[in-house]
C-alpha positions in Angstrom: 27.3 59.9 100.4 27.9 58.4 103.6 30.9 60.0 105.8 34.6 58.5 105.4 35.4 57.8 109.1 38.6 59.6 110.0 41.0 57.5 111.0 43.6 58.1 114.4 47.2 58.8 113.5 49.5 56.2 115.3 51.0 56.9 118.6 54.5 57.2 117.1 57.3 56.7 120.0 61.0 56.7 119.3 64.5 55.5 121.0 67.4 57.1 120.3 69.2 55.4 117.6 72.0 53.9 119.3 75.6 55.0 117.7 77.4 51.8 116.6 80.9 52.2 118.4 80.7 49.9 121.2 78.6 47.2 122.2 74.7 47.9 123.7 74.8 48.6 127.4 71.9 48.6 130.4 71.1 52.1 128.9 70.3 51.5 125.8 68.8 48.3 127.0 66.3 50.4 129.2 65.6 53.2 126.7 64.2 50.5 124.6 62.0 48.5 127.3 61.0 52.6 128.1 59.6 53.0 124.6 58.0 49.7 124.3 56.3 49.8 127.5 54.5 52.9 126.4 53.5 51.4 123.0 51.8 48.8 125.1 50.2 50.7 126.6 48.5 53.0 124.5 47.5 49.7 122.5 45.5 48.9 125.7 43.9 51.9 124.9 42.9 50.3 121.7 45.4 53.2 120.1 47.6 51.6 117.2 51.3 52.5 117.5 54.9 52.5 116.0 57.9 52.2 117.6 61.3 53.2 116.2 64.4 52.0 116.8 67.7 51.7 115.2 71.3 52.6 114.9 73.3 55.8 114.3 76.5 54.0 111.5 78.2 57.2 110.2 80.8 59.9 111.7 84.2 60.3 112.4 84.1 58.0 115.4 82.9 54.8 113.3 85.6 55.6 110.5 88.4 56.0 112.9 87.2 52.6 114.9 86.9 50.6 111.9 90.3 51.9 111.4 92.1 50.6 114.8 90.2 47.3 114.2 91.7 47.1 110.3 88.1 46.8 109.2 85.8 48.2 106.8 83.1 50.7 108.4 80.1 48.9 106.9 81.4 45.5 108.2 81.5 47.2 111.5 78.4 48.7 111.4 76.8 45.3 110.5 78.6 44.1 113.4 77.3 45.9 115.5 74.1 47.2 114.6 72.9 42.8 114.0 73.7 43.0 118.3 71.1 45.7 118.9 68.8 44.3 117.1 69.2 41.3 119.0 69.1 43.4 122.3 65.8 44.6 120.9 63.8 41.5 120.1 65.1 39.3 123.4 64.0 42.1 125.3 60.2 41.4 123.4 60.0 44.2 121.3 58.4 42.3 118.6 55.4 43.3 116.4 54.7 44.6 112.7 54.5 47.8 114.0 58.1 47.6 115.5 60.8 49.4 113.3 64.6 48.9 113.4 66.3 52.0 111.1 69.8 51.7 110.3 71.5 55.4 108.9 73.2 53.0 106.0 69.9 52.1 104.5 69.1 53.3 101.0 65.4 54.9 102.4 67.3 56.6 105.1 69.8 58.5 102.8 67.0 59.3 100.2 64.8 60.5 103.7 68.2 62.9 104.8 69.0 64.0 101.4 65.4 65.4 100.7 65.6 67.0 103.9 68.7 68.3 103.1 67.3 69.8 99.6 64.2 70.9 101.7 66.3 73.3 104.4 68.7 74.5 101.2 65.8 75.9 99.0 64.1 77.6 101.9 67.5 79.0 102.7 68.3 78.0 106.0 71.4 76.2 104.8 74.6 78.3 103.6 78.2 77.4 103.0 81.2 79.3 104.8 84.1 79.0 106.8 83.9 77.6 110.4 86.4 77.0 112.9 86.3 76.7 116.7 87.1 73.8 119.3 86.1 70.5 117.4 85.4 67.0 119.7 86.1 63.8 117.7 84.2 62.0 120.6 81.3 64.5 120.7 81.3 64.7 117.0 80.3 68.8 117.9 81.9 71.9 117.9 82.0 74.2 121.0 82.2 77.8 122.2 85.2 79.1 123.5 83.0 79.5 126.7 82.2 75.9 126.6 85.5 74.2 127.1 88.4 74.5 129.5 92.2 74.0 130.0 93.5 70.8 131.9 95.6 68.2 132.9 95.9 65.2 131.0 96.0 62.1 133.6 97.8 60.0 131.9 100.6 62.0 130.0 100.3 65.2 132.9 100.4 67.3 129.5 97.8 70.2 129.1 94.7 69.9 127.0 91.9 71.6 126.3 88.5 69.6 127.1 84.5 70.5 126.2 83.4 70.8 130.1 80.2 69.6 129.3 81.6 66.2 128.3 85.0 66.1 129.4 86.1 65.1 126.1 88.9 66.2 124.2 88.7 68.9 122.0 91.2 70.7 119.0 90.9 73.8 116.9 89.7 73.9 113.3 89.1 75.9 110.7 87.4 74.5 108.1 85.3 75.3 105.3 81.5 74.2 105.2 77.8 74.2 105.2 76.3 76.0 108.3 72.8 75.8 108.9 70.9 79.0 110.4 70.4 78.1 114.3 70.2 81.4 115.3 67.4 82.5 113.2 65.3 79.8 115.5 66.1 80.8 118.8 63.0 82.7 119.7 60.8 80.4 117.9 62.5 77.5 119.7 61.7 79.5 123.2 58.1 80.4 122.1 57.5 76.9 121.1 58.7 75.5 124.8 57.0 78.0 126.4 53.4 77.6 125.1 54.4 73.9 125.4 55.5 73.4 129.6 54.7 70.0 129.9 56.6 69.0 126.5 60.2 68.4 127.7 59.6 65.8 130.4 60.9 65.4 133.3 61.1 69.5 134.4 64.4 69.4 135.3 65.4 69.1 131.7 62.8 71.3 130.6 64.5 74.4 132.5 68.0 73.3 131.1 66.5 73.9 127.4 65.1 76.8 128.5 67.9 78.1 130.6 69.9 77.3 127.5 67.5 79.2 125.3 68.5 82.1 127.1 71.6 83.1 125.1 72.3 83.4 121.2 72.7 80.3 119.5 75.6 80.2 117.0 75.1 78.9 113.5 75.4 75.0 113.1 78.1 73.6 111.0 75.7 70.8 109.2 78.8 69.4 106.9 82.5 68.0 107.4 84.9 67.9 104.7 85.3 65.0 103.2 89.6 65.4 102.9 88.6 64.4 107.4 85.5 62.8 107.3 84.4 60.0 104.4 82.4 57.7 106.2 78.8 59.5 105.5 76.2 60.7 103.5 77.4 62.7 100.7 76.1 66.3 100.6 73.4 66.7 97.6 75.9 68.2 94.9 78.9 68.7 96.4 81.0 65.4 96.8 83.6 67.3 98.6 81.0 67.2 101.6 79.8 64.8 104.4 76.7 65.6 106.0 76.9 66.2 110.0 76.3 63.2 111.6 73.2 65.0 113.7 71.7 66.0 111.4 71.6 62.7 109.4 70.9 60.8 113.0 67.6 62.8 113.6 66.3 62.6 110.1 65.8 58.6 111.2 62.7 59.6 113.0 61.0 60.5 109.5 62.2 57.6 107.6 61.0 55.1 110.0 57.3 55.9 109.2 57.6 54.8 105.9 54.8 57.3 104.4 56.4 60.6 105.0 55.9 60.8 101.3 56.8 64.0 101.0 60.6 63.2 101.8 60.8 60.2 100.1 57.7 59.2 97.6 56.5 56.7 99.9 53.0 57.7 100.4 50.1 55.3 100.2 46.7 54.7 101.8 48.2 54.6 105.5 47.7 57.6 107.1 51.5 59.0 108.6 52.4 58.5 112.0 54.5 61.9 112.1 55.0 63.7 114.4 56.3 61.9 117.0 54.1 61.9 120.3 57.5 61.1 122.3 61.0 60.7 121.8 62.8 58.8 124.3 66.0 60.1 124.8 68.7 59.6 127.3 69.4 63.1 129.3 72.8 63.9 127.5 71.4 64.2 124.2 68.6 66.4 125.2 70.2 69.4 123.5 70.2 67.8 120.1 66.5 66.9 120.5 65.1 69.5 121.8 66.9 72.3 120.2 68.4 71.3 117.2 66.1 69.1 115.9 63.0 71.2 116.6 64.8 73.8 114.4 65.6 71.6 111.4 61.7 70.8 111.5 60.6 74.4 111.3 63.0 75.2 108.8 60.9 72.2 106.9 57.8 73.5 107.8 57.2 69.8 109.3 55.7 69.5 112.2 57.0 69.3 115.7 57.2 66.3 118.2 54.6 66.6 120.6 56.6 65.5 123.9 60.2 64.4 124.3 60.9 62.7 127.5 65.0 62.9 128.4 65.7 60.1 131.1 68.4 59.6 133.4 71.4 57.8 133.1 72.2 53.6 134.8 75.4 53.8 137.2 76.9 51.1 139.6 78.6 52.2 142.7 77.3 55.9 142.2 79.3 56.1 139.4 78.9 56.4 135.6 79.5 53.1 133.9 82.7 52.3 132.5 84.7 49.3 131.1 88.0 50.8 131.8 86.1 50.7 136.0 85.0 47.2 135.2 81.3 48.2 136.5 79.7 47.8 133.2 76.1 45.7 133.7 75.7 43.4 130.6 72.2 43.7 129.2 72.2 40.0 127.6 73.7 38.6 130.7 70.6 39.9 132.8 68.3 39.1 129.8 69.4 35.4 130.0 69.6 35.3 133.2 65.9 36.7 134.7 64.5 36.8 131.4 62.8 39.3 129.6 59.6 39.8 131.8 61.6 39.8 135.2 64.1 42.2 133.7 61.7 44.8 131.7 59.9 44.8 135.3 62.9 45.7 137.0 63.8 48.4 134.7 60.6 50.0 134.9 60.7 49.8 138.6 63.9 51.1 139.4 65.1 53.2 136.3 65.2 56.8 136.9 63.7 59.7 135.2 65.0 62.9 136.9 67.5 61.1 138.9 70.3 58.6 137.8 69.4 55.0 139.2 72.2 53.1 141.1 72.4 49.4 139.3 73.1 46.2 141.2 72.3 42.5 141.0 71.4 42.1 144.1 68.2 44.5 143.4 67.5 42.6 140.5 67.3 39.9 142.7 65.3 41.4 145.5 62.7 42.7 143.0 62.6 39.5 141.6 62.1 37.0 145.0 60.1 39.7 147.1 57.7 41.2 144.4 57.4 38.9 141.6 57.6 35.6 143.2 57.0 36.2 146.7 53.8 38.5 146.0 52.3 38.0 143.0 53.2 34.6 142.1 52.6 33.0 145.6 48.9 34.9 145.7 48.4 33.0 142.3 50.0 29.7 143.2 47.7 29.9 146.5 44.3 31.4 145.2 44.2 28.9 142.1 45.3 26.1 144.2 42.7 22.7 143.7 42.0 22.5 147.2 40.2 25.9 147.3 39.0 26.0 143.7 38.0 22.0 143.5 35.7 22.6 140.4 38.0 25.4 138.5 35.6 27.7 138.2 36.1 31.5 139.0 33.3 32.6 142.1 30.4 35.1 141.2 30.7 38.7 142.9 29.5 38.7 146.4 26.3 40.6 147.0 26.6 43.6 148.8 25.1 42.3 152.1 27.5 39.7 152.2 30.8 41.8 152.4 32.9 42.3 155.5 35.3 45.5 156.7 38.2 43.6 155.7 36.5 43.1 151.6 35.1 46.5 151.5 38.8 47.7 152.2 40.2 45.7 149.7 37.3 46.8 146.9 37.9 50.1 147.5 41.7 49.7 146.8 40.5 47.8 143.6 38.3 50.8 142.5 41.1 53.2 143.1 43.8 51.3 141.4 43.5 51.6 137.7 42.9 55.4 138.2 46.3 55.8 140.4 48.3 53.8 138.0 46.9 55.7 134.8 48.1 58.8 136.4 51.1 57.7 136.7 52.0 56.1 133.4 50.3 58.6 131.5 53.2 60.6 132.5 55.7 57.8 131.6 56.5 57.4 135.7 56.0 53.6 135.7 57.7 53.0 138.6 55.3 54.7 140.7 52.8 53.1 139.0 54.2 49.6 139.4 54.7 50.8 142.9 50.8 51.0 143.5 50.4 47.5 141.6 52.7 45.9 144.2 51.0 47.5 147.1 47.4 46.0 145.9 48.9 42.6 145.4 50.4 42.8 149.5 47.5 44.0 150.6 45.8 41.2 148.9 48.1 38.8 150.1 47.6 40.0 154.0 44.1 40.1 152.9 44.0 36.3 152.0 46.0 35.2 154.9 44.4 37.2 157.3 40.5 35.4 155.9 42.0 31.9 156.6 40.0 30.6 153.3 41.5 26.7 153.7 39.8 26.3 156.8 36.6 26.9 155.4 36.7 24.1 152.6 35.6 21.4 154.5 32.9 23.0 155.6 29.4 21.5 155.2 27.9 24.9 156.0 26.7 27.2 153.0 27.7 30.7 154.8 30.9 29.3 154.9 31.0 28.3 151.0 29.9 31.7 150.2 32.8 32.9 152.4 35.2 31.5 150.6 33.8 32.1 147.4 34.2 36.0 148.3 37.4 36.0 149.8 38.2 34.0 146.2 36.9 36.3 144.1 38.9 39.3 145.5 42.3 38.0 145.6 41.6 36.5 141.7 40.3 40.0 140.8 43.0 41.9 142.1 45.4 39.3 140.3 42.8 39.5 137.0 43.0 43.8 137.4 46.8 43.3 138.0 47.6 41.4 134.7 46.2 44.0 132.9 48.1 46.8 134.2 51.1 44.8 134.1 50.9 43.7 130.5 53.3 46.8 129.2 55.5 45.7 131.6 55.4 42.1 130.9 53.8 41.4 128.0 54.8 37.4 127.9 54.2 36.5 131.9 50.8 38.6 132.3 49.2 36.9 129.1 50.3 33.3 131.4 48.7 34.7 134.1 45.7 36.0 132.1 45.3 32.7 130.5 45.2 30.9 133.6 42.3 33.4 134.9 40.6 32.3 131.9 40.5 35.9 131.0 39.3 36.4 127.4 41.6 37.5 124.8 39.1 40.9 124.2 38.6 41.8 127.7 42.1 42.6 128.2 42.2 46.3 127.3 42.5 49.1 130.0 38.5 49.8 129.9 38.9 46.3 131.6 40.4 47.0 134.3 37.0 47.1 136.4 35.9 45.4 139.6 33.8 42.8 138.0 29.6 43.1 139.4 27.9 40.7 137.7 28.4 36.4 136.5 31.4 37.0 134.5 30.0 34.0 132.2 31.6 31.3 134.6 35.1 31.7 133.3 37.7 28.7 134.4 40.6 28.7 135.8 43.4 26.7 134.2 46.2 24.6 136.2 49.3 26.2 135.9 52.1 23.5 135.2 54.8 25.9 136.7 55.3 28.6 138.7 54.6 31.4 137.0 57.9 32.8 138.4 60.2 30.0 139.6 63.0 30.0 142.0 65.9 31.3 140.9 
């Protein structure tokens, strides 16, 4: 019998699923450009993908809202959840393998109710009494080490605040389901610390671990319902809710659909679990990286194999805020840049280890000096009819007919798709749009420094074959450019690759080659606009 081929599992990459409370912001906006732009590019790499998305729609915070604005939490959430999902598409996250989860689907409460069974018959979930400092806004409970007396602002009164967030916080005792953290703690540590590279960037890595250090309380996993009733009813016991968490994480396995042993689902497809990375903003990184971990082992499922925690958007150097009036509106910038110019920008500027300081006027900058002052004015001039009369893209130069100035420029090809890999492979994509950006200046100087329009009315042939090089390595560096870029900007690179003629199969990342042989006489095609117009 001949052998079945085996087939890949899908590079699986997650956002966080965006709780439903207030309107999308530049943060949410940039987790989901993050996640998208690594799905692109592992399809370069002829990998097929899934990328999940969604919204978080239960917990006290969503019932209390609906509340204030005398609505029904489901109309809310609908609200809400139908804006980002529009955040998501105008920002060209489009594709069959693109999925939008919301926690008030029927597949996602089957998915967290299975789990739910799962980590009660192996015993890792008990019912008792809890009480401690409770955060409405957190929706968490805290040590009595973790929060602080302090003065309210606004009334002068003393409160008691959770000093990681700053939020409000009030004592309860309550009775209900706990689920068996501390059991996990030293697997949880071994786990990280065979694994170094898999909380990303390191900085978050050693607050996990530093974290790690102590004992982990038990988790309460359930709020009663007499407090909580927007939420997913515990399995058997009406008079629960399940934790909000715990019901928010489980929307990792329902989004691939054939985790059929949660949900029945399974068919022919092979399962893209486990996640290769969840994207995750660096204020949640606890929940990620230590409860949810846990809740996996306790399912004997397996773990995600990287989880990269990003930094956070400000404005002025400090958090966003509407109350400050320095909130950034992501379908303002969308509309106004577009989705290309804006995806670029996040991926350029947005931070990783470090929060990134928003303003327009960087948008702006990145905009006029990269995008059109760089690459779309080499295209405009290296495609223009008066150096390219016949359309036709120039063969390589032979090696005796190079100069210093092409050799340098070659060289920097060569280099270019290795630099940038390194890079992106470990998600930093504004170096590696950095490195892009210095090939196309160089290119630039390199094209104004050759001179090539005073060489087209030449009737000598040495002078023809000049310009045909100095053509050929400003349109491969523009060709090698696109390609790299396409993550970034899916819509404005497959112009630009269209224009190069470029076929639609030599676009992967095995493409991006210095070209040594008669590409097959490709054309070029007249652009009818600026491929990035004036603003």
């Amino acid at each position: 019998m001949p052998a079945v081929p085996v087939r890949r599992k899908p590079f699986y990459v997650t956002t966080p699923i965006f709780y439903v409370n207030a309107d999308p912001h530049i943060g949410h906006l940039y987790s989901v450009v993050m996640a998208d732009t690594i799905r692109r590019y592992q399809q370069l790499h002829d990998r097929s993908t899934l990328l999940a998305t969604g919204t978080d729609e239960h917990g006290l915070k969503i019932q209390q809202a609906a509340q204030q604005l005398q609505l029904d939490p489901q109309t809310l959430c609908d609200r809400v959840s139908a804006r980002f999902k529009d955040l998501t598409t105008t920002a060209g996250v489009l594709g069959d393998d693109v999925v939008f989860t919301r926690t008030t689907d029927d597949l996602h409460v089957c998915t967290v109710k299975k789990l739910w069974r799962r980590l009660m018959e192996s015993g890792h979930i008990y019912k008792g009494v809890h009480e401690g400092w409770y955060s409405v806004s957190d929706e968490a409970f805290y040590l009595p080490a973790q929060v602080k007396q302090t003065q309210d602002p606004a009334t002068g009164e003393t409160i008691t605040v959770a000093i990681e967030s700053g939020q409000r916080v009030e004592w309860i005792t309550e009775e209900n389901y706990k689920f068996r953290l501390s059991a996990f703690r030293e697997p949880l540590r071994r786990w990280l610390q065979d694994n170094p590279q898999l909380i990303l960037p390191e900085t978050r890595y050693n607050e996990v671990m530093a974290y790690l250090s102590q004992e982990l309380p038990d988790l309460s996993v359930s709020r009663p319902r007499t407090r909580l009733t927007w939420g997913i009813p515990v399995p058997d016991d009406d008079d629960h809710v399940i934790y909000v968490w715990l019901d928010a994480l489980a929307n990792y396995l329902t989004a691939t659909r054939t985790y059929g042993s949660l949900h029945g689902d399974m068919d022919a497809v092979p399962s893209a679990w486990p996640a290769d990375v969840h994207i995750v903003g660096k204020d949640i990184i606890k929940f990620h990286a230590v409860y949810w971990p846990a809740f996996l082992m306790a399912a004997n499922l397996p773990l995600p194999r990287r989880i990269l925690a990003h930094a956070h958007w400000t404005m002025g150097r400090q958090k966003m805020s509407k109350s400050r009036g320095n909130v950034a509106d992501p379908f303002a910038l969308l509309d106004k840049y577009g989705s290309d110019a804006t995806r670029y920008f996040l991926m350029r500027d947005g931070g990783l280890a470090d929060d990134s300081d928003y303003s327009e006027e960087l948008v702006r900058k990145r905009y006029k000096k990269e995008l059109l002052g760089q690459l779309g004015n080499l295209l405009a001039r290296t495609i223009s009819p008066t150096l390219l009369p016949q359309g036709y893209i120039p063969s390589p130069p032979h090696a005796t007919q190079l100069q210093t100035d092409d050799r340098e420029i070659r060289s920097g090809l060569l280099e270019l798709p290795h630099m940038v890999a390194a890079h992106f492979d470990q998600y930093e994509f504004g170096k590696g749009i950095a490195c892009i950006e210095q090939t196309i200046t160089q290119a630039n100087k390199y094209f104004t420094d050759q001179t090539p329009w005073t060489l087209t009315a030449s009737d000598n042939p040495s002078d023809h074959q000049r310009l045909a090089t100095i053509l050929f390595h400003t349109l491969e560096t523009l060709r090698m450019a696109g390609i790299q870029l396409q993550p970034v900007m899916p819509n404005k690179m497959n112009t630009l690759l269209n224009i190069l003629g470029v076929p639609s199969d030599q676009r992967r990342w095995s493409d991006v080659t210095l070209t040594e042989e008669e590409a097959g006489r490709r054309s070029v095609l007249p652009a009818d606009k600026p491929l990035f117009p004036k603003l």
